[in-house]
C-alpha positions in Angstrom: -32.8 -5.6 65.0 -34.4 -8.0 67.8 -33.4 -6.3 70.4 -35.5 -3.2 71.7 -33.1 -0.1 71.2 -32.4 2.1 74.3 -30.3 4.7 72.3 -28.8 5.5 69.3 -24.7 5.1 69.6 -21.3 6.5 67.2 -18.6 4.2 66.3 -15.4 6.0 66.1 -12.5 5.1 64.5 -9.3 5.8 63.7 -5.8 7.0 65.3 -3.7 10.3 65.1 -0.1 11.2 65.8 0.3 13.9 68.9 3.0 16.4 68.3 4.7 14.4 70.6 4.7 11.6 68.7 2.2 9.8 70.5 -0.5 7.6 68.9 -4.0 8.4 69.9 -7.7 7.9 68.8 -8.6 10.3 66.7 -12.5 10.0 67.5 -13.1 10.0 63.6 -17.4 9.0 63.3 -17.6 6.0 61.1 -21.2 5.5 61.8 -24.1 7.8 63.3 -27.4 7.2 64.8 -27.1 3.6 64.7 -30.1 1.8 67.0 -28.6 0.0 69.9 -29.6 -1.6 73.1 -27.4 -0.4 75.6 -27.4 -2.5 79.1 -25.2 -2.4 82.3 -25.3 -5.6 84.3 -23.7 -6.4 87.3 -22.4 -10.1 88.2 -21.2 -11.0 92.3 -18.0 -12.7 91.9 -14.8 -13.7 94.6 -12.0 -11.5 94.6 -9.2 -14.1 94.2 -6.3 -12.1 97.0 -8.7 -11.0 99.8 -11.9 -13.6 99.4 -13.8 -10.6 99.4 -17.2 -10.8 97.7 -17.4 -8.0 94.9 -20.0 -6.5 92.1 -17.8 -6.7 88.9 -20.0 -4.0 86.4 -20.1 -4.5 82.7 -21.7 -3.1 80.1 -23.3 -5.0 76.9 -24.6 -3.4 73.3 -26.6 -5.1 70.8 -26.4 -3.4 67.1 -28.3 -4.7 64.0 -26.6 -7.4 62.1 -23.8 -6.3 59.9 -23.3 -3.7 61.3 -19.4 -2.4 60.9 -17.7 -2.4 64.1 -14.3 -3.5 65.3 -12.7 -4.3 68.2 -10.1 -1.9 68.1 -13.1 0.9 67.7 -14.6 3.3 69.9 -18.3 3.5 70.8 -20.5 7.2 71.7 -23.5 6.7 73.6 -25.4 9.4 72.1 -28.2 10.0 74.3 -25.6 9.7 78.0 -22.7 10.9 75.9 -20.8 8.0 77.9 -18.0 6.6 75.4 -16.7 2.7 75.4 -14.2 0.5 74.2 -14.9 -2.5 72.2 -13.9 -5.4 74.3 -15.5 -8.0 72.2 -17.5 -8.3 69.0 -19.5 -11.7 68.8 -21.7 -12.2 65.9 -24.7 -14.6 67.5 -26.1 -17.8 65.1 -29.5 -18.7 64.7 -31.1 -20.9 62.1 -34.1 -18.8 62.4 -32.8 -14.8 61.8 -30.1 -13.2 61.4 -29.2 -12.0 64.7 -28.4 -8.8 66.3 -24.7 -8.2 67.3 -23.3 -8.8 70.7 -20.7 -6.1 72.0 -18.8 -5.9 75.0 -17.9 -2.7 76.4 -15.6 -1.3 78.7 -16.5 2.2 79.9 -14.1 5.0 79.6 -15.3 8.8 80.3 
């Protein structure tokens, strides 16, 4: 991994049916204690209605190379215990290394 790790994180996976009939993650670990970086950065944009300036907050995790993670999966922060959504998986090139994995997170808890 290139990137210095800040926690160790869960990937959780997987759906369930509610008695209800409702589809819902089932939280199911697919991976544990897997090194990440774990970053929230802030970007000043426009809000397009009011002209307003505002701080849109995202959050960005780098995993070691190959790891298995979709974007339909779910991500535990196990050090905050904060839980994310995969927004985006982007797998980096470099002629040099093989590079870490980019992830986009949404925040959820």
């Amino acid at each position: 991994m290139q990137a210095f790790p800040t926690t160790t994180v869960s990937i959780l996976r997987g759906t369930t049916t509610t008695p209800a009939g409702d589809v819902v993650d089932s939280l199911t670990p697919v991976h544990t204690g897997v090194p990440a970086s774990v970053m929230e950065r802030n970007r000043l944009g426009i809000d397009s209605q009011t002209q307003d300036p505002r701080v849109y907050r995202y959050t960005v995790c780098r995993l070691p190379a190959g790891t298995d993670i979709l974007d339909t999966d779910l991500v535990l922060d196990e050090t905050s215990g904060k839980r994310y959504t995969v927004a985006a998986v982007s797998v980096l090139n470099s002629p040099v290394h093989t590079p870490d994995l980019r992830v986009d997170l949404q925040y959820i808890n």
